[in-house]
N, C-alpha and C positions, 0 to 999 in steps of 0.2 A: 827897303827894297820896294821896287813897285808892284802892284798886284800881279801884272804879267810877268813876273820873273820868277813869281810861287809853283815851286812845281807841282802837278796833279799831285791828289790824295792829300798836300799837306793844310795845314790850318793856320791863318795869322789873324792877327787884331787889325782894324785901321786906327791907323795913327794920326793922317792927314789927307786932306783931300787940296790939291794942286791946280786951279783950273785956271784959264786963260777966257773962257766964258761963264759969267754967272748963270745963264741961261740950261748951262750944261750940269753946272752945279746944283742949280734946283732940278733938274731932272732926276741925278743921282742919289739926291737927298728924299725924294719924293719915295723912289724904287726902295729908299729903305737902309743907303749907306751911310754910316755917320761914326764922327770916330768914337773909337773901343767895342766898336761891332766884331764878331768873328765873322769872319769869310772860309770859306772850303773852297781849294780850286779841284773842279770834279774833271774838269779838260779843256784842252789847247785844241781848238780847230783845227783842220788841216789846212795848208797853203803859206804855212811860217804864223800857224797859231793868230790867222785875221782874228779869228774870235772866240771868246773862253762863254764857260759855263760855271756859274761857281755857284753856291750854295751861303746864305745869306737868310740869318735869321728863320729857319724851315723854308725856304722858299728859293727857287733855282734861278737865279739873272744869268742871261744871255748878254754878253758885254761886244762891245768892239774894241780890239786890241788901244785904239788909239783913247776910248775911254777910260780902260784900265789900267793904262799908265800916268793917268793920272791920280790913282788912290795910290797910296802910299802905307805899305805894310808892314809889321813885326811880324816875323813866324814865328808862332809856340809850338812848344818842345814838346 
């Protein structure tokens, strides 16, 4: 699943990261995403969830929807 489809409160691993720009890739990778990281999704912005907040190694990323779908998620149970 992708990270924007995590509902609030729950927890997954990244499994893959998907991008179309390396540019974007090193960005994400900088902030700290990499796979078998847990993520928290703590909230979905309002206006169709443009932008989440999740929770990432102690540390809170403000994402934009269209960056978030490109991480690629397992959710643990």
């Amino acid at each position: 699943m992708k990270l924007t489809d995590l509902p609030t409160g729950r927890k997954a691993r990244v499994s893959k990261i998907v991008l179309e720009s390396t540019g974007l890739e090193t960005k994400l990778r900088e902030v700290g995403f990499s796979e078998g990281d847990e993520v928290e999704m703590l909230a979905h912005g309002p206006f169709g969830g443009r932008t989440l907040a999740v929770r990432l190694n102690r540390s809170i990323i403000a994402l934009r929807g269209a960056e978030a779908a490109m991480i690629e998620v397992e959710e643990i149970s």
